[in-house]
C-alpha positions in Angstrom: 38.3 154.5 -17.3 40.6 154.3 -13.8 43.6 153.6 -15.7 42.8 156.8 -18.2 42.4 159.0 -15.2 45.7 157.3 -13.3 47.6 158.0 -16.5 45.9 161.8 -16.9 46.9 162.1 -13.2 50.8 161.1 -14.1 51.0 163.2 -16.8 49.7 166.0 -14.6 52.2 165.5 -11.8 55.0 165.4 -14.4 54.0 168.2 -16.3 53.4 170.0 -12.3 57.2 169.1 -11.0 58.6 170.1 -14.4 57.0 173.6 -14.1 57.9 173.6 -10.3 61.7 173.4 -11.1 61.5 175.7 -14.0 60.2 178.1 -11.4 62.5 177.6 -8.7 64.0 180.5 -6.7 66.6 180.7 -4.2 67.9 183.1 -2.2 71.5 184.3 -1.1 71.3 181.3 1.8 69.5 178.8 -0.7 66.3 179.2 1.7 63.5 176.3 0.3 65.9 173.8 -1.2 66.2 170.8 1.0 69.4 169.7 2.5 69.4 165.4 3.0 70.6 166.2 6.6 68.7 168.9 9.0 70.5 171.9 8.9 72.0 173.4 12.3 73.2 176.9 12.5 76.7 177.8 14.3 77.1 181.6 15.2 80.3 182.6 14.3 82.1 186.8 14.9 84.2 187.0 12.3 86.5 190.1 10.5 83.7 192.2 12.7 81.0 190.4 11.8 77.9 188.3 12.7 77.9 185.6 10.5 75.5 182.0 10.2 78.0 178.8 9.6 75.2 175.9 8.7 76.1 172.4 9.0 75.1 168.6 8.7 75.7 166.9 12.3 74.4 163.3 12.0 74.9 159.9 13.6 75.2 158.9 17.4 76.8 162.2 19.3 78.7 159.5 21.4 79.9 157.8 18.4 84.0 156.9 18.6 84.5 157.8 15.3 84.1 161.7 14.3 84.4 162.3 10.9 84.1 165.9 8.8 83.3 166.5 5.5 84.9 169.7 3.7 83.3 170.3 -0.1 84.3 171.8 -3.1 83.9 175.1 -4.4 81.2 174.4 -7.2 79.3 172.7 -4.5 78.0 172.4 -1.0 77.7 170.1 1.9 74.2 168.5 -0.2 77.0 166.7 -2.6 77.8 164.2 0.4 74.7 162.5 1.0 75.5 159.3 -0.4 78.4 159.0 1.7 77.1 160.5 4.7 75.0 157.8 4.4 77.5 155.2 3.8 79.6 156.5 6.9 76.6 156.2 9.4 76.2 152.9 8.8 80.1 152.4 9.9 78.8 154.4 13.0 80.5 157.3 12.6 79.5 161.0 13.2 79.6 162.8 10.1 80.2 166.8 10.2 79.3 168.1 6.4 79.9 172.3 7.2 79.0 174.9 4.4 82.3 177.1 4.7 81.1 180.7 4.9 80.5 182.2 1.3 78.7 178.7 0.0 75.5 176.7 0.2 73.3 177.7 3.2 75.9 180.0 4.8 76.7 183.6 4.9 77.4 185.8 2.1 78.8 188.3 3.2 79.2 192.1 1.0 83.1 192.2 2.5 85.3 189.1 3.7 89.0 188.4 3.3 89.0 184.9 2.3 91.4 182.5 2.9 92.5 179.0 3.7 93.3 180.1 7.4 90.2 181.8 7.8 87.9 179.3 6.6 90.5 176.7 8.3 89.3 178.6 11.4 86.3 178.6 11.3 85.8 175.4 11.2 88.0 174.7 14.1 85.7 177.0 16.2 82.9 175.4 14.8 84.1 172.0 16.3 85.2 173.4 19.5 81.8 174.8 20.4 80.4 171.0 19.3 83.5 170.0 21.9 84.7 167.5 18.8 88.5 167.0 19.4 89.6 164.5 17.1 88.7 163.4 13.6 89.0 161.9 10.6 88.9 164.9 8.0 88.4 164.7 4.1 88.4 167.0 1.4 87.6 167.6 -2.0 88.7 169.6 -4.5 88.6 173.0 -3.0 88.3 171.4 0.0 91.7 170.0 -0.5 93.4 172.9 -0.2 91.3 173.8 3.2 91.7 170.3 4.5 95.4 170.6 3.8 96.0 174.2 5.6 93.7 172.7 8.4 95.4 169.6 8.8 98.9 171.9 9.1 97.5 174.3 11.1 95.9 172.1 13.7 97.6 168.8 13.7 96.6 167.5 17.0 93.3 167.6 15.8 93.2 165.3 12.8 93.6 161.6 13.3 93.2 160.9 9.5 93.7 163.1 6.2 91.5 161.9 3.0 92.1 164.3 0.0 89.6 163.5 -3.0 90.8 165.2 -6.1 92.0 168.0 -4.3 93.0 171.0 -6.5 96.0 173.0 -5.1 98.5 170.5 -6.3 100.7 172.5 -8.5 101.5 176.6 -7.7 99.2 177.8 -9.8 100.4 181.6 -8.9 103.4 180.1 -10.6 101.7 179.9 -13.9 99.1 182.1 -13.7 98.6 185.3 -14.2 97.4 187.5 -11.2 93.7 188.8 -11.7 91.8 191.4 -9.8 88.5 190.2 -8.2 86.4 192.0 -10.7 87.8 189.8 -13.6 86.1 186.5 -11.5 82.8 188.9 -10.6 82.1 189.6 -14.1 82.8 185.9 -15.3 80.2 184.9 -12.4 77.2 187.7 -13.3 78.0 185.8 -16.8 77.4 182.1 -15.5 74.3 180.8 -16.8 72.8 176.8 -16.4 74.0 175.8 -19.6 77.6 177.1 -19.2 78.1 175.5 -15.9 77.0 172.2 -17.4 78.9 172.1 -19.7 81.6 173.0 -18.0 81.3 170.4 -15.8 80.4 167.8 -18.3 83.8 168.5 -19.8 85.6 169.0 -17.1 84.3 166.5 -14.6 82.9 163.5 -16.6 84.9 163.0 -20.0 81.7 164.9 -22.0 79.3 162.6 -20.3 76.2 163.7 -18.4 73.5 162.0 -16.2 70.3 163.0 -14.4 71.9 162.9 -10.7 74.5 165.4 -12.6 71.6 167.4 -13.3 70.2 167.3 -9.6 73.9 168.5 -8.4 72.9 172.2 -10.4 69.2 172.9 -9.0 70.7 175.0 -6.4 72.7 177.1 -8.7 69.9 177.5 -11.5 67.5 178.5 -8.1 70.0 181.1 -7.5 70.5 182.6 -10.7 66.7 183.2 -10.7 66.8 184.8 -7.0 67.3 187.9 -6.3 70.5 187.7 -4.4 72.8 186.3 -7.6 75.2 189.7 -7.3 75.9 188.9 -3.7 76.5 185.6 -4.7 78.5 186.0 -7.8 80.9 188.3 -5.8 81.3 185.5 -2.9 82.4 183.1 -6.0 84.8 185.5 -7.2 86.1 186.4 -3.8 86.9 182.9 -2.8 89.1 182.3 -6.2 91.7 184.6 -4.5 92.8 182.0 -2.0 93.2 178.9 -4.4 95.7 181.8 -6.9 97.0 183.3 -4.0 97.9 180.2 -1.7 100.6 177.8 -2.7 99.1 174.7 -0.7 102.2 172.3 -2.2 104.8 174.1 -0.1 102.9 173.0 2.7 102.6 169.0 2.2 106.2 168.8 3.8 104.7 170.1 6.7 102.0 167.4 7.3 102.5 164.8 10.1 99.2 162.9 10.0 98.3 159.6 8.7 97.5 161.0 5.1 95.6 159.2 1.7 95.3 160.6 -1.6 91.8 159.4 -4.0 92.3 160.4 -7.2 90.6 159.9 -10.7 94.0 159.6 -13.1 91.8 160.9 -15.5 91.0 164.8 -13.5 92.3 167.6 -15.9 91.3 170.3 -13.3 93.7 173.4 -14.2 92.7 176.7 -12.7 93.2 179.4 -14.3 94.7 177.8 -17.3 92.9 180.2 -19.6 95.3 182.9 -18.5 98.9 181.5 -17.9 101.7 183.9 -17.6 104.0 184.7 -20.9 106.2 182.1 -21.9 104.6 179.3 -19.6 104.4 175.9 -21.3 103.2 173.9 -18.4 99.8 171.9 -18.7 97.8 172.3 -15.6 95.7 169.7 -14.2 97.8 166.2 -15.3 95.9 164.4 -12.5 98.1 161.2 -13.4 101.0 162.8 -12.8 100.2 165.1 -9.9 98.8 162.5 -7.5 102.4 160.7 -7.8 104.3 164.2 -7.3 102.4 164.7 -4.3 102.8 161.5 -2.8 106.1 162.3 -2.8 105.8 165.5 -0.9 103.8 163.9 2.1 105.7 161.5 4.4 104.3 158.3 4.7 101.3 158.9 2.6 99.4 156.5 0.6 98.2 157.1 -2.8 95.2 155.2 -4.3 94.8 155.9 -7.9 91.3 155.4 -9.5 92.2 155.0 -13.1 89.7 156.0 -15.6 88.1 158.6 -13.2 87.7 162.7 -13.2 87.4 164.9 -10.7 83.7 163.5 -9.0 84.7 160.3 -8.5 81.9 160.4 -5.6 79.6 161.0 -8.3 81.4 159.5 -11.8 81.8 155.6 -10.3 80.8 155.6 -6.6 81.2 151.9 -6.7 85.0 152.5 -7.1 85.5 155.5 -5.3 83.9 153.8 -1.9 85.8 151.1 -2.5 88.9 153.1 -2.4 87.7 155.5 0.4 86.8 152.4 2.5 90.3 151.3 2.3 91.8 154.6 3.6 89.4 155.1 6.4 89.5 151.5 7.6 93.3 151.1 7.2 
């Protein structure tokens, strides 16, 4: 009779958690879902503005080693826990910010994004945490920030990690030029199932897993909130940087100590659904573009994960820390 009741208990707690998360709702700031890290605020005046930069700041405040964490744009500072973790126990101090417009941060109803800006902020963000030198990675979108940061305040970087960083071919080059409403009204379109799929394809060669899954639960809390139109416009304001900026003129122009982490296999092309007449190019040739940029940085080391898309963090950790060990240690 216990083990019928302990079994009538499990399915109840199952059948509980599964309502739970078909029932979850977030708002504009993703209020109620729980970061890994505790979540500090930094208040930041910007474009006449009062607006709430959130960020991770773990490990010993006296540590040697700083390190800063820049995400993507489908994603949020939460997507590092695993190698927060991994970092603490090298005893560094990890950073992990949420760039205004994303995760836990402002969204604000008028912001002129850009690489500068957001490259900005995060230096004042560090200057009011009196961090002076780091290590500083970046993924995917966080590429292209990590890149204009790294230009913008050398002296400041020790180390640059890009991690499938997209921003490695002009895409104003080959795209056509779109006005902000085209990327609103694909984002009030987005529903769960499109953006796994989308990922799915895009990220892990048609494959998908359960910690895929748990990388969406902020999204699908946010397209039940009542904030998804503020939030939808943020996502279609920030694509406006990664068309406007061409980040590969500016590789010449980096002087630090620089690695490049790619999957061979990333087929990332932005804006590929929309090239300009005539244009033949195929965006997103990972295997190609980690070798052209190479090229482009002095000095800089390329470490090629072959057989990986654009999460190698979260497609093969085992060979992406591997890889990621090597730059930081070297």
């Amino acid at each position: 009779m216990k083990k019928f009741f302990l079994i009538l208990a499990s399915v109840f707690a199952l059948i509980s958690q599964a309502f739970a998360e078909n029932h979850i709702k977030y708002n504009k700031e993703l209020d109620g879902f729980e970061y890994p890290f505790e979540v500090k605020t930094f208040d930041l005046g910007s474009q006449s503005q009062n607006l709430k930069m959130r960020y991770m700041d773990i490990g010993d405040k006296d540590a040697r080693k700083v390190i800063v964490l820049l995400h993507g744009k489908n994603f949020s500072g939460y997507y590092w826990e695993k190698v927060a973790k991994d970092l603490l126990k090298k005893k560094y101090r990890v950073l992990i910010p949420d760039q205004i417009g994303f995760g836990k941060s402002s969204k604000p109803d008028y912001y002129q994004y850009s690489f500068g800006q957001l490259a900005l902020n995060t230096k004042s963000l560090l200057d009011d945490l009196n961090i002076k030198k780091f290590d500083l990675v970046g993924h995917s979108m966080g590429g292209m920030l990590a890149t204009t940061f790294a230009v913008n305040y050398p002296a400041s970087v020790n180390k640059l990690i890009l991690i499938n960083p997209i921003g490695l071919e002009d895409y104003g080059k080959y795209v056509e030029f779109k006005d902000v409403n085209f990327f609103y009204k694909r984002e009030l379109a987005t529903t769960l199932d499109k953006a796994r799929s989308y990922q799915s394809k895009n990220y892990y060669d048609g494959k998908w897993s359960s910690e895929y899954e748990k990388l969406l639960i902020p999204l699908k809390g946010m397209l039940a909130g009542k904030d998804w139109e503020t939030v939808a416009w943020n996502n279609a304001l920030t694509y406006g940087p990664i068309f406007s900026e061409n980040i590969v003129s500016r590789f010449s122009q980096i002087r630090n100590e620089t690695f490049l982490i790619i999957g061979t296999r990333d087929k990332t092309g932005p804006g590929r659904g929309w090239l300009k007449e005539g244009v033949t190019r195929k965006l997103g040739e990972y295997n190609d573009l980690g070798k052209s940029t190479k090229a482009m940085i002095k000095d800089s080391v390329l470490i090629e994960l072959d057989g990986v898309g654009h999460m190698p963090h979260y497609e093969n950790y085992n060979v992406f820390i591997k890889a990621f060990y090597k730059a930081i240690d070297k």
